[in-house]
C-alpha positions as CSV (number, residue, x, y, z in Angstrom):
1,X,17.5,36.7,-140.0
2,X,20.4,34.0,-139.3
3,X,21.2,31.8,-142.4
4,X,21.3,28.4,-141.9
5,X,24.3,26.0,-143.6
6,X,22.9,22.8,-145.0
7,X,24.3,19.8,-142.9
8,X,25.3,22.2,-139.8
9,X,22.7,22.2,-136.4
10,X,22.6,25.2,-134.4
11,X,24.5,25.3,-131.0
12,X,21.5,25.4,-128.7
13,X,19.9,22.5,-130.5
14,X,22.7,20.3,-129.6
15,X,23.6,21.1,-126.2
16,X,20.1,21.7,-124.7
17,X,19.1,18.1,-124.6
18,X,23.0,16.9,-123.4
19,X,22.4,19.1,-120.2
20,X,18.7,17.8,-119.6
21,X,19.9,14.1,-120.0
22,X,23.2,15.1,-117.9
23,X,20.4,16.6,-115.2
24,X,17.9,13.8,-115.6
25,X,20.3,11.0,-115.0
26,X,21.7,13.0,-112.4
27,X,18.5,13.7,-110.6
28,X,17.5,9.9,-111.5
29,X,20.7,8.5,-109.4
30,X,19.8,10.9,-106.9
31,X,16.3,9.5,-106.6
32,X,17.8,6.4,-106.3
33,X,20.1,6.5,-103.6
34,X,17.8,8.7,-101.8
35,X,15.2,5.9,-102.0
36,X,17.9,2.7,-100.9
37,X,19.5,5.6,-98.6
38,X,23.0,3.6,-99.7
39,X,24.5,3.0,-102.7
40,X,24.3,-0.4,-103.7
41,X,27.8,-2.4,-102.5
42,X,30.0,-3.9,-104.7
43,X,29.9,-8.0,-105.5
44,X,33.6,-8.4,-103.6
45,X,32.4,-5.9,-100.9
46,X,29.3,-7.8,-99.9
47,X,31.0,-11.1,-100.1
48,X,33.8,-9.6,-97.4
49,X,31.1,-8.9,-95.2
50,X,30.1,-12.5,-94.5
51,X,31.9,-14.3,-91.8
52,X,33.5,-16.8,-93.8
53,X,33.9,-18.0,-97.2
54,X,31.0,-19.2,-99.0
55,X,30.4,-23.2,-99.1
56,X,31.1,-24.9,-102.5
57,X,28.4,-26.2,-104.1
58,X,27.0,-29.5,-103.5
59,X,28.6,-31.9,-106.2
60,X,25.9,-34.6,-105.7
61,X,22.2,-35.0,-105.4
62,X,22.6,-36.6,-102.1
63,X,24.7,-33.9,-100.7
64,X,22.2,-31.2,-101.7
65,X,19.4,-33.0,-99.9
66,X,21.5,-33.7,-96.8
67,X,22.4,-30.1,-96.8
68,X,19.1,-29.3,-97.1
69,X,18.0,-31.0,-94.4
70,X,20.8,-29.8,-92.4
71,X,19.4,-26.1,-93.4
72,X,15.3,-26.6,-92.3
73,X,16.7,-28.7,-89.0
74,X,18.9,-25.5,-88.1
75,X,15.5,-23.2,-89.2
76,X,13.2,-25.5,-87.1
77,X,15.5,-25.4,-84.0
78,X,15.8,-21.6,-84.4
79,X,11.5,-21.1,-84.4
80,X,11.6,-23.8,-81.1
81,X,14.1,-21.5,-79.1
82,X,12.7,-18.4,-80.1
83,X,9.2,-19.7,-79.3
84,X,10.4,-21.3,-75.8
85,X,11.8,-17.5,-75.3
86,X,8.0,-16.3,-75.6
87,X,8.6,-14.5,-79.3
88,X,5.0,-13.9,-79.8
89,X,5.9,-14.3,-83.6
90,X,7.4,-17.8,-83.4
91,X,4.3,-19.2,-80.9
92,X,1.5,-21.2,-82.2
93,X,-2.1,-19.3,-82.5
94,X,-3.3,-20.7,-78.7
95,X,-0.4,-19.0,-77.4
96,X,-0.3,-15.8,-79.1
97,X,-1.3,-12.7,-77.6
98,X,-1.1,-10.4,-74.8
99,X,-3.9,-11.9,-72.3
100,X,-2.5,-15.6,-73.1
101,X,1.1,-14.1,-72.0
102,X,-0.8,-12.4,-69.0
103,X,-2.1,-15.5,-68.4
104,X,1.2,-17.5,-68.4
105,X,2.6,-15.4,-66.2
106,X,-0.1,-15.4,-63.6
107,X,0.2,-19.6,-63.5
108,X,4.4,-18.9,-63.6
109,X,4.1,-16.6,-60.3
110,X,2.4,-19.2,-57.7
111,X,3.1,-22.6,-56.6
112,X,0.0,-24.9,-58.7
113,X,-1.2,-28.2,-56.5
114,X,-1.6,-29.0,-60.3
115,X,2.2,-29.2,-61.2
116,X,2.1,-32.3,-58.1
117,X,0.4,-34.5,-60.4
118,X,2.8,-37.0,-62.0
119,X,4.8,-37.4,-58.8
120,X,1.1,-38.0,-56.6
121,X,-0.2,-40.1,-59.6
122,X,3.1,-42.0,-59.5
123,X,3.1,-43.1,-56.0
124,X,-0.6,-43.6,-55.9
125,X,-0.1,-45.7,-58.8
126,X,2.7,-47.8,-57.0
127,X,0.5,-48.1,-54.0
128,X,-2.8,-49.5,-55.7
129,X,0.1,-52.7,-56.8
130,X,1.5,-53.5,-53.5
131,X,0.1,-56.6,-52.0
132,X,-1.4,-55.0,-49.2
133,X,-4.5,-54.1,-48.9
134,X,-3.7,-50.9,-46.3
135,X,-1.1,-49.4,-48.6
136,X,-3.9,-50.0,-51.4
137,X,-6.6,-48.0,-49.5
138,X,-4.3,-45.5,-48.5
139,X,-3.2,-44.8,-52.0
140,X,-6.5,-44.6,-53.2
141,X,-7.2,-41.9,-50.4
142,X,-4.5,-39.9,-51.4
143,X,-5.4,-39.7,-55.0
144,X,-8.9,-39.0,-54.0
145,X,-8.0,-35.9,-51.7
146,X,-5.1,-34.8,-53.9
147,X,-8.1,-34.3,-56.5
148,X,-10.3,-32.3,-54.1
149,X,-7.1,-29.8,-53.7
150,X,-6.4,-30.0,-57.6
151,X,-10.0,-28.5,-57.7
152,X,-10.0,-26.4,-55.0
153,X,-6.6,-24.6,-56.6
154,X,-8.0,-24.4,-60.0
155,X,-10.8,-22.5,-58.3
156,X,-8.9,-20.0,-56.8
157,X,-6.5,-19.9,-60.0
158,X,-9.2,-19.1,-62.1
159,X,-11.0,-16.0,-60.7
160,X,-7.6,-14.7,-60.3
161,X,-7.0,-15.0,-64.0
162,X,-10.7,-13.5,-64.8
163,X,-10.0,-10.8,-62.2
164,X,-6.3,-10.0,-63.6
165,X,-7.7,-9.9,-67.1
166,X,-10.5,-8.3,-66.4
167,X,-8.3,-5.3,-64.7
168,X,-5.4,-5.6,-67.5
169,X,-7.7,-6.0,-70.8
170,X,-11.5,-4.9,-70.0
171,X,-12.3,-5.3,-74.0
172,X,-10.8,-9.5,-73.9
173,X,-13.9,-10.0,-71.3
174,X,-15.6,-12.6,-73.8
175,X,-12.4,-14.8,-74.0
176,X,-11.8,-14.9,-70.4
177,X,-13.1,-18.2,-70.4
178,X,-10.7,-19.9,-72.7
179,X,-8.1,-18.5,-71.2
180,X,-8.9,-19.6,-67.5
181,X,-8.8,-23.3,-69.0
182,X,-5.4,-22.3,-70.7
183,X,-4.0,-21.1,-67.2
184,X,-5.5,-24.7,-65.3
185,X,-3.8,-26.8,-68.0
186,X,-0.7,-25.0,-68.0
187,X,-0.7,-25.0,-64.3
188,X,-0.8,-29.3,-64.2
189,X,2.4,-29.5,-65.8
190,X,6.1,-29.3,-64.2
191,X,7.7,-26.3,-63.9
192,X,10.4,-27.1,-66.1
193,X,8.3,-28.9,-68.5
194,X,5.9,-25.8,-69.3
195,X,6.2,-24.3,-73.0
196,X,6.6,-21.5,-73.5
197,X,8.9,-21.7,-70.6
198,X,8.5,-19.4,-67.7
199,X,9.4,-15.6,-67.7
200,X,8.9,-14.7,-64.0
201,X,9.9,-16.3,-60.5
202,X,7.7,-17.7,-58.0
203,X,6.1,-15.1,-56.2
204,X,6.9,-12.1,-58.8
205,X,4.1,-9.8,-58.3
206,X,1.9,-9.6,-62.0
């Protein structure tokens, strides 16, 4: 039998919960490092990372605003180039999707009588306001058979987009019709005006 002082502990007493909070806190920063996979960075060594000094803060109430503005007109142009790139993320909801870029780049790949239309609206429009009644009558017939070919090339334009969809994405077959009257009104604009803008030449095979 061990006799016991008054006022002393015995050595195992003391020391066994030292090493199990020594071994928890060590397995606890473990755990934690193991979960971020990097120990967190120091204040002045995440400020030397940056590519310049950080920008004072705004003294005024007009300043903050202007800067703020700055800020969301730098955020907004950012969103418009990444959606002119095609960044599926950054498009709006009618232009999201693998059939809709499908269907972009089918329109992209051929020469559309549809992009004609401002410059064949144009000059028809001049014509109809010349005095003479020949250059009327021949603008008017113009117009008139550019339309027939407008419709004749949306024809065509759109069993190839229900026939490339169809073979690309046999499960999109109920939304092949909104998509063929995505591909005709993307095909009336300019080239160069399109958004999102084009990803393939003229003549790529899609």
């Amino acid at each position: 039998m061990k006799l016991r002082l008054p006022g002393r502990r015995d050595r195992a007493e003391t020391t066994a919960p030292t090493t199990t909070d020594a071994g928890g806190d060590a397995s606890a920063e473990q755990l934690t490092q193991q979960g971020k996979g990097r120990p967190t960075p120091r204040r002045s060594e995440a400020q030397g990372r940056r590519p310049g000094p950080p920008p004072p803060p705004p003294t005024t109430r007009k300043e903050a605003y202007k800067r703020m503005r700055a800020q969301q007109a730098a955020g907004r142009a950012n969103v418009r180039a990444a959606a002119a790139a095609g960044d599926d993320a950054a498009l709006p909801a009618r232009d999201r999707g693998p059939v809709r870029k499908l269907v972009r780049d089918v329109v992209d790949s051929r020469r559309n009588i549809g992009s004609l239309f401002v410059a064949v609206a144009g000059v028809a429009l001049i014509g109809t306001v010349v005095p003479s009644l020949a250059v009327r009558s021949y603008a008017t017939f113009l117009l008139f058979f550019y339309f027939l070919l407008l419709i004749a090339d949306s024809f065509v334009l759109g069993r190839r987009i229900s026939r490339t969809i169809a073979e690309r994405f046999p499960e999109a077959k109920q939304r092949t019709r909104g998509a063929v009257w995505y591909g005709i009104s993307r095909s009336t604009m300019v080239r160069r005006w399109r958004f999102p803008k084009p990803t393939v030449p003229v003549g790529a095979k899609v």
